[in-house]
C-alpha positions as CSV (number, residue, x, y, z in Angstrom):
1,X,-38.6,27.2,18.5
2,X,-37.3,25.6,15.1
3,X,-36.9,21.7,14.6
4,X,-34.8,22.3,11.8
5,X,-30.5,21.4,11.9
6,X,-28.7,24.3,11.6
7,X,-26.3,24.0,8.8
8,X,-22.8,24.1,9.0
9,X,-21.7,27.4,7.2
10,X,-18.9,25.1,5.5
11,X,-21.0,22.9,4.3
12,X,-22.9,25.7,2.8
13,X,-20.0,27.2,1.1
14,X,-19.1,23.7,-0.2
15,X,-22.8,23.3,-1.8
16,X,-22.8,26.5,-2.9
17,X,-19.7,26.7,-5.0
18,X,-19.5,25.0,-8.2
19,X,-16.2,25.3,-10.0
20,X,-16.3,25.1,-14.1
21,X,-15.1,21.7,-15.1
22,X,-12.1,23.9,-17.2
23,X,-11.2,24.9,-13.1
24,X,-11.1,21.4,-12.6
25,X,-8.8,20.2,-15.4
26,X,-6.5,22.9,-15.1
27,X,-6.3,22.3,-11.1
28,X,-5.3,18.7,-11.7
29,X,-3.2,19.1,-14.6
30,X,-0.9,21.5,-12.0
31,X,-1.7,18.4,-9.0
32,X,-0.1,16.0,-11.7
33,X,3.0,18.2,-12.7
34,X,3.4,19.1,-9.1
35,X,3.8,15.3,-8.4
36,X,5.9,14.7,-11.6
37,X,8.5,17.3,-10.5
38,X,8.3,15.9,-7.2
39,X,9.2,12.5,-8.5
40,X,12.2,13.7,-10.2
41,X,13.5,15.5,-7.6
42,X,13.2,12.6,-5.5
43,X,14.9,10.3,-8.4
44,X,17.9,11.9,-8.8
45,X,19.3,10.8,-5.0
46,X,17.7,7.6,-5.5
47,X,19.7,6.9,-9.1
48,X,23.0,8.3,-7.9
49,X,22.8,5.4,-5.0
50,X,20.8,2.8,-7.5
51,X,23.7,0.0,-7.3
52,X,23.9,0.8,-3.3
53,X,20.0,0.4,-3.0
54,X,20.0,-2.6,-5.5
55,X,22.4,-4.3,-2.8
56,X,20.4,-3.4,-0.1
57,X,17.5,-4.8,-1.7
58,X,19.0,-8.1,-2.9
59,X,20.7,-8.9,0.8
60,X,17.6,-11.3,1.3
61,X,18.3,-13.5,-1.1
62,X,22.5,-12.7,-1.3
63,X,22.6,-13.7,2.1
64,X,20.8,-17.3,1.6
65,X,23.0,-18.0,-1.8
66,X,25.5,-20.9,-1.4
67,X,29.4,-19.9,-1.1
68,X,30.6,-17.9,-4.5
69,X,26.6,-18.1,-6.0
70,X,25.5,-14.5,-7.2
71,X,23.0,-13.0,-9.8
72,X,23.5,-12.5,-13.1
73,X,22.3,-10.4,-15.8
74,X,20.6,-11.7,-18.8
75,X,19.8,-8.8,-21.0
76,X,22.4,-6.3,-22.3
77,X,20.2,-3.3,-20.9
78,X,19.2,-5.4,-17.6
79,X,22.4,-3.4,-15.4
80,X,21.1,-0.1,-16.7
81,X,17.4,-0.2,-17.0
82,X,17.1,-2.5,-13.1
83,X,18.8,0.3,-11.0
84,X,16.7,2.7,-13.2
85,X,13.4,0.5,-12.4
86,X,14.8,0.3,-8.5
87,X,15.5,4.2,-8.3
88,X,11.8,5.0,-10.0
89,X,10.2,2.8,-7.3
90,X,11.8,4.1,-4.8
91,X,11.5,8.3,-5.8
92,X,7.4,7.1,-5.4
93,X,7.5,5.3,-2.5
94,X,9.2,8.1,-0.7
95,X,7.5,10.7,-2.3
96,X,4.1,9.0,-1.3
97,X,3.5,11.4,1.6
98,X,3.6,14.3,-1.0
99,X,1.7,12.8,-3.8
100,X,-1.0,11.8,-0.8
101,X,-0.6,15.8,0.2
102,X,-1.8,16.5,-3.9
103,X,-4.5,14.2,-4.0
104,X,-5.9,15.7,-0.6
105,X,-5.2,19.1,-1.9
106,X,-7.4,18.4,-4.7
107,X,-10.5,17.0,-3.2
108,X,-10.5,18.6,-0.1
109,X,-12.2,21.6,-1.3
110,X,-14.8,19.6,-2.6
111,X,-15.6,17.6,0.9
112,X,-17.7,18.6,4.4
113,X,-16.5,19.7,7.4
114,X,-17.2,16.1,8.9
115,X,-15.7,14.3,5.7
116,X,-12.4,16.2,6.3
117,X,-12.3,15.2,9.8
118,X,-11.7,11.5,8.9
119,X,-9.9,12.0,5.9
120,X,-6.9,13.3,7.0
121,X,-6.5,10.3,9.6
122,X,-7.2,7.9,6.9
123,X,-4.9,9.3,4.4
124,X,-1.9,9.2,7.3
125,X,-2.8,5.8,8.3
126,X,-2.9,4.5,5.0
127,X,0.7,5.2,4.5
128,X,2.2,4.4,7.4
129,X,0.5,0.9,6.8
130,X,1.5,0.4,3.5
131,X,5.2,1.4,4.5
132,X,4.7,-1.2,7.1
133,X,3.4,-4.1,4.4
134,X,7.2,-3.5,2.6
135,X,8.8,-3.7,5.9
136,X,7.1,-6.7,6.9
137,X,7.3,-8.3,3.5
138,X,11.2,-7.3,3.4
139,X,12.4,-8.2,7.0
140,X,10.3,-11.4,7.3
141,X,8.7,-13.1,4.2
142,X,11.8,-12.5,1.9
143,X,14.2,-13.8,4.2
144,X,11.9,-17.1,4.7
145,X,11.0,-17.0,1.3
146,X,14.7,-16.7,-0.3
147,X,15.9,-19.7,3.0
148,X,13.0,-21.8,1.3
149,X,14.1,-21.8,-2.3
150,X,17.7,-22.2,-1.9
151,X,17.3,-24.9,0.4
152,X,14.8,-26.8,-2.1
153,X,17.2,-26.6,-5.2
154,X,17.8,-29.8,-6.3
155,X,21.8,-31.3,-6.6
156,X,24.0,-30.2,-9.0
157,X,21.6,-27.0,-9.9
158,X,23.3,-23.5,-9.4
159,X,21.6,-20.3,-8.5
160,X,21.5,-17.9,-10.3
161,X,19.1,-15.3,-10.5
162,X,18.7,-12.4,-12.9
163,X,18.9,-9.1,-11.7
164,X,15.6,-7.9,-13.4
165,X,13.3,-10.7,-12.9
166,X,14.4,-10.7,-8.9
167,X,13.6,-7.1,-9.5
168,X,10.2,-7.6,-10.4
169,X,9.7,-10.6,-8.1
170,X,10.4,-7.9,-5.0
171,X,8.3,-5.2,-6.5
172,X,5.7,-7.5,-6.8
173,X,5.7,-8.7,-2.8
174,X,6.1,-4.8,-1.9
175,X,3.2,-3.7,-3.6
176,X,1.0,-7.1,-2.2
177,X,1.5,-6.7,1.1
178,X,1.5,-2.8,1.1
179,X,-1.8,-3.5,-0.1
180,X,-2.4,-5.9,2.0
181,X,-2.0,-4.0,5.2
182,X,-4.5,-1.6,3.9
183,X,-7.2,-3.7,4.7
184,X,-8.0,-1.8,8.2
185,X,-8.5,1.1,6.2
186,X,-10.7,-0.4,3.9
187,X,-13.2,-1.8,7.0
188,X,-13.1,1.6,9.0
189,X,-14.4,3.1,5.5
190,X,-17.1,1.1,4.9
191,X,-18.0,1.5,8.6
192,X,-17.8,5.2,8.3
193,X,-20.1,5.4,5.2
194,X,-22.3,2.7,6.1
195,X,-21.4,0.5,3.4
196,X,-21.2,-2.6,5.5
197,X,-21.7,-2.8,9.4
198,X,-19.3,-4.5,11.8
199,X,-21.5,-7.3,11.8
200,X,-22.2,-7.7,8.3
201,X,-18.5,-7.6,7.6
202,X,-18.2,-10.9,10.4
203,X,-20.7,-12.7,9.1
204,X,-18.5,-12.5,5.9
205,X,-15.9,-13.9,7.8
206,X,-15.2,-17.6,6.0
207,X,-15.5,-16.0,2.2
208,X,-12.8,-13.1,3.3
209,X,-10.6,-16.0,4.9
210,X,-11.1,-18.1,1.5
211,X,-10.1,-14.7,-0.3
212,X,-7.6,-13.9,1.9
213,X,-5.3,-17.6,0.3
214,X,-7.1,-17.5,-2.8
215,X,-5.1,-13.8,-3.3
216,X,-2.2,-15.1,-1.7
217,X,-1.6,-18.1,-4.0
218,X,-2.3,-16.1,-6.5
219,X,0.0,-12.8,-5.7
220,X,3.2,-14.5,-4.0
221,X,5.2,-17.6,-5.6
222,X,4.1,-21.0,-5.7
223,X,5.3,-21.6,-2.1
224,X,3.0,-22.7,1.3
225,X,5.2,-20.1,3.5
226,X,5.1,-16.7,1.0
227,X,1.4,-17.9,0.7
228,X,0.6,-18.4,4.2
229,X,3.4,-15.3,5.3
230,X,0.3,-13.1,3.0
231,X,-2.9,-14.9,3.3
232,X,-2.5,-15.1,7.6
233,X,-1.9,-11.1,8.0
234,X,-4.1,-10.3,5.9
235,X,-7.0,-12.4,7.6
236,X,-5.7,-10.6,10.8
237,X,-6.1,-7.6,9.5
238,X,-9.5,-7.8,8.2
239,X,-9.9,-8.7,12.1
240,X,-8.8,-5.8,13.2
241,X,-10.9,-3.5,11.0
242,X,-13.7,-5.3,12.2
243,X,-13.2,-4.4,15.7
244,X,-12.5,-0.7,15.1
245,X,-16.2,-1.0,12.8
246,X,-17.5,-2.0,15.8
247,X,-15.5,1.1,17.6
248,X,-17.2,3.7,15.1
249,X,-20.6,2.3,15.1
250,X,-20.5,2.8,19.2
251,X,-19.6,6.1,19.5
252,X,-22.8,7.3,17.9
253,X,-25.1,5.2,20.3
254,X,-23.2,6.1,23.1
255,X,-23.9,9.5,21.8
256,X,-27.7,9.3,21.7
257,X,-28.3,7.3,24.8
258,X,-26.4,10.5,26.6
């Protein structure tokens, strides 16, 4: 009887096609416009409603203003090119599902039977985390946040902020925490490919808390709370992965001691 693995017939397939590199190209070039066209389509909704969504997205910080404060804009463009900036955002985040669905579509052929069984997961995980990093960051740092600053201005100051650089502010604490609450994913990887081990990754466990307020000082305003509101998530997080490393690497031993 023969020692040797029997091969999974998709795995031989994969190994045994090689596409041109002119396949490739042309394959992503129609990925890209796929996701382009998608983009647009999403845009148009999102710029009809721009002023509606700017609202929405200023509440944290109209809310907090002092009786009759509001924002202002400092740049002739700024009321034109801020709803276009909002709406752009906005057409990507939603169509982030999709654009995922591209990038899958374009690499999948490429990957193994077992490498597709944990892609798909990661790639659905990964988005639902990062829409819950701008939820987080909109429901409960911005409110905190926004309470923080307005309470701190000194007497006789009025507040008023522009409408582009608030803009860019929020963008900015979307995109951190989205990040930030990818950090699971980022663990369960290395775990999977054997990278780093569950207790390699512990060990590690006073440089990532370091890391963890050295990138929130360094991606959220000069405040202790939008800091902390970053750094102490993202620490739990990292926790978190951890334990489901520690998840992956028993199912295999559990599987050879049967």
């Amino acid at each position: 009887m023969s020692d040797t693995p029997k091969t999974d017939p998709h795995d031989e397939a994969v190994d045994g096609t090689e596409q041109p590199f002119l396949e490739h190209l042309l394959e992503l070039r129609s990925r890209i416009l796929r996701s382009l066209i998608a983009v647009a389509i999403l845009f148009m909704p999102m710029y009809y409603f721009a002023n509606e969504l700017f609202e929405l997205v200023a509440r944290p910080l109209l809310e907090r203003l002092p009786a009759g404060a509001g924002m202002i804009a400092t740049q002739v463009a700024s009321p034109f090119l801020t709803p276009f900036k909002l709406a752009l955002f906005a057409a990507v985040a939603i169509g982030i599902p999709f654009l995922l669905n591209q990038l899958w579509g374009f690499i999948a052929p490429g990957l193994y039977r077992k490498e597709k069984r944990f892609a798909v997961p990661v790639l659905v995980s990964s988005t639902i985390l990062f829409y819950a990093g701008m939820a987080f960051s909109y429901f409960l740092v911005m409110p905190l946040v926004f309470a923080f600053f307005t309470q701190v201005a000194p007497d006789g100051v009025s507040i008023m902020t522009d409408i582009n650089h608030y803009l860019n502010f929020i963008l900015k604490m979307f995109l951190a925490f989205g990040l930030a609450f990818e950090i699971p994913i980022v663990t369960t990887l290395l775990a999977l490919t054997g990278l780093a081990s569950a207790d390699g990754m512990a060990k590690k466990r006073p440089y990532v808390i370091i890391g963890c307020f050295v990138v929130g000082m360094l991606l959220t305003p000069p405040d202790v709370i939008s800091q902390l509101l970053l750094a102490l998530p993202t620490w739990l997080l990292f926790e978190l992965g951890v334990v489901l490393a520690r998840l992956i690497e028993r199912k295999p031993k559990q599987a050879a001691e049967d």
